[in-house]
N, C-alpha and C positions, 0 to 999 in steps of 0.2 A: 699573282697576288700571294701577298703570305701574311697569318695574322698570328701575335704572339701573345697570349693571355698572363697577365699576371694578377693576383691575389694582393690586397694589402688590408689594413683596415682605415677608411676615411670618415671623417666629421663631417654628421647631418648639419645642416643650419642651425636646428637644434640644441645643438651640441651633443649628441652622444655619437658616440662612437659605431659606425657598422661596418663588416664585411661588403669590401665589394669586390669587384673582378674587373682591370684595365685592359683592352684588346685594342693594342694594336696590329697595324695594315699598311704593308706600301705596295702600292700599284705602280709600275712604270706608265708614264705618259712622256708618249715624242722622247725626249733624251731625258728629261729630269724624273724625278719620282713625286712623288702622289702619298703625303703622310693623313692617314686618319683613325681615329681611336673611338671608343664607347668605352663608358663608363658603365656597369652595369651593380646593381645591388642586390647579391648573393644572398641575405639572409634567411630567407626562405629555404634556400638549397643547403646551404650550411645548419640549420634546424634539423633538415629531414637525415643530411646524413649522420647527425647525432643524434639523432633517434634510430638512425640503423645502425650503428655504433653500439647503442646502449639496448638493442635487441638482440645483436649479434653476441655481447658479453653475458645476457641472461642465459641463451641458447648454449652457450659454451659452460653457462654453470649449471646447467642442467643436466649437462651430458657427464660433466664429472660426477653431478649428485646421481647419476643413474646407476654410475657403478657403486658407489657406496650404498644405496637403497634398492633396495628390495623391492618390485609393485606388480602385485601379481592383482589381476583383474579377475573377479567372479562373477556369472550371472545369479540372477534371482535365488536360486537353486544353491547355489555356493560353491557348482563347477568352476573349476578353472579356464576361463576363456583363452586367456594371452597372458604373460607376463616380461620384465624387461632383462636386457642382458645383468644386471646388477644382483636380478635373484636366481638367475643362473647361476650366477658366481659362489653365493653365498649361499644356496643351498644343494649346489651340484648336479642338478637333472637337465636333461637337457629337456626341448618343447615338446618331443613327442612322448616324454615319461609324465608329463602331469596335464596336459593338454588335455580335460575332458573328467581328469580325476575330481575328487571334492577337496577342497582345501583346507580338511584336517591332516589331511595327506604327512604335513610341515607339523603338529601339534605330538605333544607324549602321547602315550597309549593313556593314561589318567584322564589329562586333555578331553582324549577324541570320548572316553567312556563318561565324562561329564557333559559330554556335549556342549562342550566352551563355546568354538566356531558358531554352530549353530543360537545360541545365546548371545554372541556378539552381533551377528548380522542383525537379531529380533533389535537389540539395542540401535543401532547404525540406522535401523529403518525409523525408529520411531525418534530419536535425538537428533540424528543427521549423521553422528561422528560417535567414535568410542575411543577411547586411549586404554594404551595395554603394553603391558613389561611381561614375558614369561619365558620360558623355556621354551625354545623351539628344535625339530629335529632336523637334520640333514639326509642325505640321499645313503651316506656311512653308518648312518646312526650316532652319528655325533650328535651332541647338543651346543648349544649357545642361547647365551640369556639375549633376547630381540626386545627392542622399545619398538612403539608404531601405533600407528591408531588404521583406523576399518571407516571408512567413509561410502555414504548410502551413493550410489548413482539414479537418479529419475530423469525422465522424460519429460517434457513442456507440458505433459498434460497431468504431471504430479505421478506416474506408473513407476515402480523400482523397477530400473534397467538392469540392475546388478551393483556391485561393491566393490570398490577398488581398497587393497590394505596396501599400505607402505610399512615397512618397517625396516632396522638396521641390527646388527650385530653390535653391542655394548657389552662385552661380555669380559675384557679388557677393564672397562671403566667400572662393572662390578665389582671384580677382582682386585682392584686396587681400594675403593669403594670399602671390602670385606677386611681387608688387611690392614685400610687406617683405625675402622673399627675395633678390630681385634687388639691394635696398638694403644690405640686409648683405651680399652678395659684395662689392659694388659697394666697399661700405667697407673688406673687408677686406683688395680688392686695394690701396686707397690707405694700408693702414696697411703691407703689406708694402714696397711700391713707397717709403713713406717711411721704413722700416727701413734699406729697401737703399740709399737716395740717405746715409741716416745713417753706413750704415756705412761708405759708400765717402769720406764726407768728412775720415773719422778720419786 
């Protein structure tokens, strides 16, 4: 026996249009053969596998947003529990350099002596979420301006688990940001300054 599946789409009674699946079969009987088929109605299976289609494309833009974002996880305390490969990258330490440390660790010396972090998690616990743009440090001592927000984690019984931050490097979009700025002042001292030479000529 051999059975050959094909795929097409056929018309319910109904009229609309569904997915089905035609299988045929020939069996030898005595010397002649033996033709039989099923009709079957996919849609269901065609449903699920675009839904795992369209999980498998989220899961795949997640892993790109990972390297672009930063998410470093803290418990209660504002130790650093875990974080993902993306804030590896973008702030250069490896697991076992912050694994344990507190997460001003990443903030300026200013930052850490205003006790920012610690003010943001009090916010995060009591809002849910905090949104924040500042200056953040690297493993070099370099800086970059970071957008992100601090979001509280709890437990089903309402208990802070701890705080996960995301955030990115925009430091680029600043910078261009500062420089159109500077170009519109820039213009719009020469539009006055040509006001003024105007009006003095009258």
């Amino acid at each position: 026996n051999s059975w050959v599946g094909v795929e097409f789409i056929g018309v319910h009674r109904d009229g609309t249009e569904i997915p089905v699946e035609i299988s045929f079969g020939v069996a030898r009987h005595g010397e002649s053969h033996l033709f039989t088929g099923f009709i079957r109605d996919i849609r269901q299976r065609k449903e699920s596998e675009r839904q795992l289609r369209e999980t498998e494309e989220r899961f795949a833009l997640l892993v790109r947003l990972a390297e672009e974002y930063a998410i470093i996880i803290m418990g209660p305390d504002g130790k650093i529990t875990t974080w993902n490969s993306g804030a590896q990258r973008i702030f250069g330490y490896v697991d076992q350099e912050v694994v344990g440390k507190d997460g001003s660790i990443f903030f300026t010396a200013e930052d850490q002596a205003a006790g920012t972090l610690e003010k943001q998690l009090r916010t995060a616990e009591m809002e849910g979420q905090v949104l924040d743009e500042r200056w953040q440090v690297r493993k070099d001592e370099s800086t970059f301006w970071a957008s992100g927000s601090t979001v509280c984690l709890r437990a089903e019984d309402g208990t802070v688990r701890g705080f996960a931050k995301i955030l990115r490097d925009i430091t680029e979009r600043k910078r261009m940001e500062m420089s159109i700025k500077e170009m519109n002042q820039e213009l719009k001292i020469r539009v006055q300054r040509r006001t003024a030479a105007l009006q003095e000529s009258k």
